[in-house]
KELOLO-435004 format. One line per 10 residues: their letters; for each residue x, y, z of N, C-alpha, C. Coordinates in steps of 0.02 Angstrom, whole numbers, plus 50000, padded with zeros to 5 digits. Layout:
N
a) X/Y/Z/X/Y/Z/X/Y/Z; ...
This chain:
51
xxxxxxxxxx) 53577/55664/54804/53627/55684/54853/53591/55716/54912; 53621/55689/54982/53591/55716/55035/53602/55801/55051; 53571/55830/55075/53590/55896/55112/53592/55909/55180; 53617/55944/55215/53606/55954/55266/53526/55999/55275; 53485/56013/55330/53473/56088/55321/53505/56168/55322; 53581/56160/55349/53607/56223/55365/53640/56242/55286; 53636/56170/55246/53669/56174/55161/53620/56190/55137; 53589/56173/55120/53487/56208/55107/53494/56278/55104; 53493/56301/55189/53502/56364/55194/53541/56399/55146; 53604/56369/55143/53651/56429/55133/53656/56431/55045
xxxxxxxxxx) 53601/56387/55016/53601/56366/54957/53539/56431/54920; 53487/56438/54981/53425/56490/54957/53460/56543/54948; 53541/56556/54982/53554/56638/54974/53566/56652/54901; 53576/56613/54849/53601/56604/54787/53539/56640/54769; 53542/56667/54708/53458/56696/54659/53447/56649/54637; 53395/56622/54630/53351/56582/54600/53354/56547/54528; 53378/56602/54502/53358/56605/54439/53442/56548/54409; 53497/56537/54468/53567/56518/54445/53572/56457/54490; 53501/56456/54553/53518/56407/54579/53524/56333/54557; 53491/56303/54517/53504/56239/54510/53564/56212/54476
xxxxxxxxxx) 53610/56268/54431/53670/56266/54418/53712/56257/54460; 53710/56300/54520/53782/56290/54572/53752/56226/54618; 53682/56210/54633/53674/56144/54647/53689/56105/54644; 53691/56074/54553/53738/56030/54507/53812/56030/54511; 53839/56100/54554/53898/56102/54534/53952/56091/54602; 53907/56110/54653/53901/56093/54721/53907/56001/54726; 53879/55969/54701/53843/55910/54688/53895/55859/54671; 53920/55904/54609/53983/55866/54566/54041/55881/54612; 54046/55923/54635/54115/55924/54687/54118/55881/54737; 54064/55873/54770/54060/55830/54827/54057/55765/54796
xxxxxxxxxx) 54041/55747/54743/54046/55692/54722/54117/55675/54693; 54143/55716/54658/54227/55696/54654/54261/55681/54709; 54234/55732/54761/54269/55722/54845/54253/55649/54872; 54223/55614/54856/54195/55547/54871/54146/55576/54954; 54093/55635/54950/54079/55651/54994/53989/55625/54990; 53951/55610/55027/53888/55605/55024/53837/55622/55044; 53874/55666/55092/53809/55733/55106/53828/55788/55106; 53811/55831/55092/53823/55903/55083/53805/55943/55130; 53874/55952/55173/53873/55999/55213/53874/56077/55216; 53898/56098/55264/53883/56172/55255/53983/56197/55249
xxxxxxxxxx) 53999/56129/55279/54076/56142/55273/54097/56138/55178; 54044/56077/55155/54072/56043/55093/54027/56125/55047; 53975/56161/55074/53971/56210/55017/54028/56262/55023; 54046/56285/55084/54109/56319/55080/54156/56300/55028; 54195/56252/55045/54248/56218/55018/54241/56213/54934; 54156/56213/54910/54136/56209/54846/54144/56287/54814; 54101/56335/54853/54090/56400/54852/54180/56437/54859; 54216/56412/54876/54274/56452/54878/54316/56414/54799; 54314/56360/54795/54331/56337/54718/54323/56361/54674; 54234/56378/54664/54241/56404/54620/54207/56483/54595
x) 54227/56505/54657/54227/56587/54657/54184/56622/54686
């Protein structure tokens, strides 16, 4: 899955240690959304889902 760089960004603010989870989970949303790059709008929209 593509990223933006400003989704990148806003992806490092996460700790490290949980990031590749909300990645995957980020990932899977946009992919239900029938979306194919991951924006900084589509991490919002992900990040407010699911908490």
């Amino acid at each position: 899955m593509d990223w933006t760089a400003e989704a990148e960004a806003r992806l490092k603010e996460i700790p490290f240690f949980v990031r590749p989870a909300a990645r995957k989970k980020i990932e899977k949303f946009a992919q239900d959304q029938g979306i194919t790059q991951i924006t900084e709008a589509t991490y919002e929209a992900a990040k407010k889902q699911f908490g």
